[in-house]
N, C-alpha and C positions, 0 to 999 in steps of 0.2 A: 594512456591512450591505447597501448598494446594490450592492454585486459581489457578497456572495454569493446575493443573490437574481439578478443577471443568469447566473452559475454555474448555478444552479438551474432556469431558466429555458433554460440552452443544451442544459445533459444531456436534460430531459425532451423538447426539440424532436428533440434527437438519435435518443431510443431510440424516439420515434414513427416517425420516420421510416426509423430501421431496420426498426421492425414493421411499416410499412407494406411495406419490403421484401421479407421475409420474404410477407407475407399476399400479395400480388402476384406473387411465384413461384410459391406453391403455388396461383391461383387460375388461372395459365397452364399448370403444370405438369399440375396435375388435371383440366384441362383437355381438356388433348391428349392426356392418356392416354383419357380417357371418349373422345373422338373417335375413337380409331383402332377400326379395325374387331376383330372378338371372334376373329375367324378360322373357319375351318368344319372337320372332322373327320369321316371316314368309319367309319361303323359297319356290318355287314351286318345286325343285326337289334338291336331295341332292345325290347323287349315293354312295356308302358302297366302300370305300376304301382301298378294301383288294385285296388278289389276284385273288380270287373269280371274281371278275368282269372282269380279263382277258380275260378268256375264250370266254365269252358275246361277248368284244372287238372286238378281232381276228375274229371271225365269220361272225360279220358286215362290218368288213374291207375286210375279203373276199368275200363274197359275198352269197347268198342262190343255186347258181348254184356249188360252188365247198364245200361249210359245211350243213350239216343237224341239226346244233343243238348244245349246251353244255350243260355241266354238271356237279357236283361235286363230283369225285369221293370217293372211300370207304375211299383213305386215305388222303382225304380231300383237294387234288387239282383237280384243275380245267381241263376238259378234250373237246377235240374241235371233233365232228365227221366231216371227211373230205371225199369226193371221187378217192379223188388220191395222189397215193405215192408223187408224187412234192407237191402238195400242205400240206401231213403230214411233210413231212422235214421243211417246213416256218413255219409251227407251232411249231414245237420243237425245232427250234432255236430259236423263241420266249422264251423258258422254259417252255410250255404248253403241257400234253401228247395230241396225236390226236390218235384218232381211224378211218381205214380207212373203210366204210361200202358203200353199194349197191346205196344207192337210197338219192337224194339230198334236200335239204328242199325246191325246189320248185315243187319236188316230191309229198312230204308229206304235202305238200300246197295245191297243186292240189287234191289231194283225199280227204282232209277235202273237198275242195270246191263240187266235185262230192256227196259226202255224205249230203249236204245241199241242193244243187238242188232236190236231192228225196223228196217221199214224207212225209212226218213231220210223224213222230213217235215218242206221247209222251210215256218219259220211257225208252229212248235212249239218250244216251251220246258217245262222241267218243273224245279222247283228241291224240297227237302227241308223243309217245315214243321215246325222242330221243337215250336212251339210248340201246334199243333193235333196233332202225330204223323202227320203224313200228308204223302204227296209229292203235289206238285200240278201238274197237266200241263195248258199251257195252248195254246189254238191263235187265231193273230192271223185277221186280214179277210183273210189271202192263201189260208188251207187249204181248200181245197175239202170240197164236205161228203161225199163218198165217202173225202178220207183222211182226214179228223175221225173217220168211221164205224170208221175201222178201229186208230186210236190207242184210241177210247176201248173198242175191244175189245177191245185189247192193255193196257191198263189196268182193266178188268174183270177179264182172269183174274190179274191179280195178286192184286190183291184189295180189300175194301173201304176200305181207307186210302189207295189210289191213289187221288185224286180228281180231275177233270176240268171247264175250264172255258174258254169259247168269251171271249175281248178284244178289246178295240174297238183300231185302229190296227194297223199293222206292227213287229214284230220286225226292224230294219236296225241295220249299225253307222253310225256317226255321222259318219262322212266327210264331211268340208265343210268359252274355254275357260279358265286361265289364258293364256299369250300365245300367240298363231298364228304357225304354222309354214306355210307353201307349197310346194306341187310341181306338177310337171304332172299328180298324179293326183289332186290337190285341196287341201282345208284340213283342215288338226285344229289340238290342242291338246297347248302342249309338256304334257307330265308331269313326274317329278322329277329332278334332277341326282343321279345315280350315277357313279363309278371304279374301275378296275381297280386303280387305282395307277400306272398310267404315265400314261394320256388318261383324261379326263370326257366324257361320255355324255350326254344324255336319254334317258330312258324315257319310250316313249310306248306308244300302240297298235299291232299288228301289220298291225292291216287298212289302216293308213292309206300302206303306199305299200313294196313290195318292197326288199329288198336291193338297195342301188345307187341307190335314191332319192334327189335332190337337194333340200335343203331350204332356205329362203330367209327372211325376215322383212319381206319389203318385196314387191309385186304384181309391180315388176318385174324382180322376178331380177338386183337385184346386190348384194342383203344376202344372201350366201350363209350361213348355221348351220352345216352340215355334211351328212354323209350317212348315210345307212343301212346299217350294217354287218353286222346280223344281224336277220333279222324271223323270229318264229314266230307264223303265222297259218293255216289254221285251227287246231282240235286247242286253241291257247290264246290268245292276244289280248296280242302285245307286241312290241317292237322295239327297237334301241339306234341311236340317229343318234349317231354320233361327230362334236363341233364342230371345225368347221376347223380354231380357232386350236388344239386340245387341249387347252385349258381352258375351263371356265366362266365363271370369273372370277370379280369380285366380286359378291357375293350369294347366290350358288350355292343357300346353305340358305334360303331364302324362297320361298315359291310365289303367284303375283300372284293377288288377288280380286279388281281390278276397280277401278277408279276410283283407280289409283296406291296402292295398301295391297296388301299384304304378309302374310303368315304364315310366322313362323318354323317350320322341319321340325328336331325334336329327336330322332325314332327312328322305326323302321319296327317295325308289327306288325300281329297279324288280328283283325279286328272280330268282334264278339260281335252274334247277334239282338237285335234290340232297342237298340240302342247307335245315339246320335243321330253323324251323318258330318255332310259339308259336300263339295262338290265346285263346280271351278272349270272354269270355259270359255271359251274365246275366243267362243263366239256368246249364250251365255245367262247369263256370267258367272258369281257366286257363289250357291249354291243347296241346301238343307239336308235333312232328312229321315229318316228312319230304316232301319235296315240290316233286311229282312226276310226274305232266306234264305240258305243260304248253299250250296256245292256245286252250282250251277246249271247248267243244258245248255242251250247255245241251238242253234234252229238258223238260223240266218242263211242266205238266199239263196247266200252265198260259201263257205259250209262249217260245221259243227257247232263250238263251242265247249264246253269242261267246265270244269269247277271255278271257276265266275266267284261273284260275290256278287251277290244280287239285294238293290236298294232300290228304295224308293219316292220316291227323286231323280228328279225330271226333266231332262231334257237333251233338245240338239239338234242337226241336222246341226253339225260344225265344233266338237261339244266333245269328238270322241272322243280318247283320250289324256291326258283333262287330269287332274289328281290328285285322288283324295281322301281325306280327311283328317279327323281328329278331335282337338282337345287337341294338336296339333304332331306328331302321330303319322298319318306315311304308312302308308294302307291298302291304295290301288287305283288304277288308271286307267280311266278310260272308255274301256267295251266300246261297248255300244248299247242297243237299249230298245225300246220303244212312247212313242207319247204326245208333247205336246213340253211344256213351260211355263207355255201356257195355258188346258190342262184338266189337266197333270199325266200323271204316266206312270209306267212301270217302268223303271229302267235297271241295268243290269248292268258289274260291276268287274271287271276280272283282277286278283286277288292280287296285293299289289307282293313279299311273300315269295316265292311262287313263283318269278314273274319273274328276281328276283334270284339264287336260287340254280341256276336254269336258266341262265343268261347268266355266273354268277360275280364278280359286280360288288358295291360299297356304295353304301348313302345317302349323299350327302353330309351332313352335319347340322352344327349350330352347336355348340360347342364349350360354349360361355358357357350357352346354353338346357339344352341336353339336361338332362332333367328337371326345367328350371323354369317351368311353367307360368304364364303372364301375364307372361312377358318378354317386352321389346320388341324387335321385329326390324331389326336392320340396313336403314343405307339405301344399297341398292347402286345399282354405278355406271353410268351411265347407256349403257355400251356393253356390260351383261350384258343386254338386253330381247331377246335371242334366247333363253334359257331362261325357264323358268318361271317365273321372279323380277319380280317388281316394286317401286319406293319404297315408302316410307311404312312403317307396324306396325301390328299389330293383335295383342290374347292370341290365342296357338295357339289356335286350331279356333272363333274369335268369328266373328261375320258383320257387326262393326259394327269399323271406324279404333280404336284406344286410346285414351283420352281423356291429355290431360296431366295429372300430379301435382298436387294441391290442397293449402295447408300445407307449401309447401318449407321444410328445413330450414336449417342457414347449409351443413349440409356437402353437402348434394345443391345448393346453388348455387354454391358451391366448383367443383364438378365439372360444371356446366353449360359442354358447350362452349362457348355464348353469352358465357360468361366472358373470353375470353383476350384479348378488346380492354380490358375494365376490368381486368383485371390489369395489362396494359403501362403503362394511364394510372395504375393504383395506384405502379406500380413509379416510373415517368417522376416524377409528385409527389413519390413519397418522396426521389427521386437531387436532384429540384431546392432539397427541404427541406435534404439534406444539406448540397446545396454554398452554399445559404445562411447557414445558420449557421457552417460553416466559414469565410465571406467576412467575417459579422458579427464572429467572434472574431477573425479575423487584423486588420480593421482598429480594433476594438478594444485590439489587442495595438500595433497599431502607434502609435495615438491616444497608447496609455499610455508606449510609449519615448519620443514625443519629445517629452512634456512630464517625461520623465525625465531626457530628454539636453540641455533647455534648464535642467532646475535645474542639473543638475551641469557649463556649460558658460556659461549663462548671464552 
């Protein structure tokens, strides 16, 4: 009876100590696989698949003769301006509100266009209101009042939905973000990591430094980034510095906010009015607000810019280039603005679509993310802080770090990297459990021959 319970006794130590083996593999195995990095994947356009994009839709299906424009309204759907009652009805059976107003977007097309054939007035910006139905033509503290006098008399005979309005501050691009880039023509902000397919990129802003520019990450010029390969500035607001090494490296798909955190980038596409953005800067850091026009003119001291997005972000010298962003979806890089931070301002995006298909390059974007909204973002490595990227995570398009899991499960502790030192000691106990009982039976075993081999010798 006493052996077969010591029998009983050695199995059960045995098969713990197997399962100990087993659970201590897969707590290192699981481990290292959640460790390794998710990898990145270039995409050239990824469009935000929410309802939001309807509105967009609709519009372009109908046409610029019978819509003037979308939006996103206060309670956060999507809203189509239409010209006429038939065509408001196709809309709303859609499940789209329509609002039906005056004047059609090839209207409000046509007066941008007349407002450009004049004669150039820097200090003047005019962006598309779709929401009021009117273009709106502004002039900063630099216009004089004889050529104010004569914009807004070229916006008279357009007509009464050209409307016209005098702004405090200057209209300048942003020279001087996510993380800073140097040259001898100043500071900006990287924007996002793009590919051809052979070399990786930033995209930044145009204005911030010629074809041939040298680009640095350190004041004294020996953390060299790369250079500038192709800039188009005036006319539109972008640039490509190609990185020395020809890669990005790790992180690539992350763009820094500021205080060591991160946002994951999962696709690129174009903001809607009304749609809350997020934009990042090397001087004014992370900074929120809403998108309020879109198809914008500026004109900047340095030359006319078009097709830019106007919001009601502020920025400041030193954020031009840096990206923004919504939900993990690249929108724009910083053009320039009015205003800085501390009373607030206007500032204006280049398209990152645009951009993109003018230059013929991709996002790079996270492989694992792309389309998961409130995924955590990679922590890359600590020799990628010449792009965009910074440590740490945060949900695509938040303004606040992730917070960590509450209620872990046994299998997301499983898969805690934090894991793979308790696994080895799991595994290390269970091998020592083994070789114990294997040492207990054998001198058990031997105990038993030799008082077998004293009877029978005895």
């Amino acid at each position: 009876m006493r052996h077969a319970r010591r029998r009983i006794v050695r199995r059960v130590t045995r098969l713990a100590a197997v399962g100990g083996l087993l659970l201590g593999g897969a707590m290192v195995t699981q481990a290292a696989m959640a460790s390794e990095p998710s990898g990145t994947s270039a995409v050239p356009f990824s469009s935000k698949d929410t309802a939001t994009n309807e509105g967009a839709r609709l519009a372009a299906r109908l046409g610029a003769s019978r819509t003037a424009g979308n939006w996103i309204g206060a309670d956060g759907k999507p809203v189509v301006a239409v010209t006429d009652e038939k065509t408001a009805a196709e809309v709303e059976r859609a499940g789209v509100v329509a609002k039906v107003v005056s004047h059609s977007m090839n209207e409000l097309k046509s007066a941008a266009s007349t407002l450009r054939s004049a004669p150039r007035v820097p200090g003047t910006a005019w962006v598309m209101d779709y929401r009021n139905n009117q273009v709106v033509v502004q002039g900063d503290s630099t216009v004089s009042s004889s050529d104010w006098s004569r914009m807004t008399q070229v916006a008279g005979n357009i007509g009464a939905f050209v409307k016209t309005e005098r702004t405090q501050g200057t209209f300048t691009t942003r020279l001087n973000g996510a993380q800073p880039i140097l040259s001898t023509g100043g500071r900006c902000s990287a924007g996002f990591n793009v590919t051809n397919g052979q070399s990786d990129f930033i995209l930044t802003a145009g204005h911030c430094g010629p074809t041939g520019s040298l680009w640095f990450a350190d004041d004294q010029g020996t953390q060299q980034v790369g250079k500038t390969v192709q800039q188009n500035f005036p006319g539109s607001d972008f640039s490509l510095v190609q990185y020395a090494s020809g890669t990005a490296g790790a992180g690539a798909d992350v763009v820094s906010i500021g205080n060591g955190n991160g946002v994951r980038i999962t696709g690129v596409g174009d903001p809607s009015v009304g749609e809350r953005v997020f934009r990042s800067g090397s001087t004014s850091g992370l900074r929120d607000g809403q998108v309020t026009g879109l198809n914008a003119t500026v004109n900047y001291p340095e030359g006319t810019v078009t097709g830019l997005i106007e919001t009601n972000v502020c920025a400041e010298p030193g954020d031009s280039g840096g990206p923004m962003f919504s939900e993990g979806i690249a929108l724009g890089i910083t053009s320039g603005g009015s205003g800085d931070c501390t009373s607030g301002g206007t500032t204006f995006f280049q398209p990152v679509t645009k951009a993109m298909t003018a230059l013929n390059v991709q996002m790079i974007v996270s492989k694992q993310a792309a389309g998961q909204n409130g995924s955590q973002a990679p922590t890359p490595a600590a020799s990628a802080t010449h792009s965009a990227i910074a440590p740490g995570s945060t949900s695509p398009g938040s303004s606040a770090p992730s917070s960590g899991l509450t209620g872990e499960t046994f299998v997301s502790q499983l898969t805690d990297p934090k894991n793979v030192g308790p696994g080895l000691l799991v595994i290390a106990g269970s091998l020592v459990a083994l070789v114990a009982t294997r040492f207990i039976r054998a001198e058990q075993d031997r105990k038993a021959y030799q008082r077998q081999y004293r009877a029978m010798w005895g």
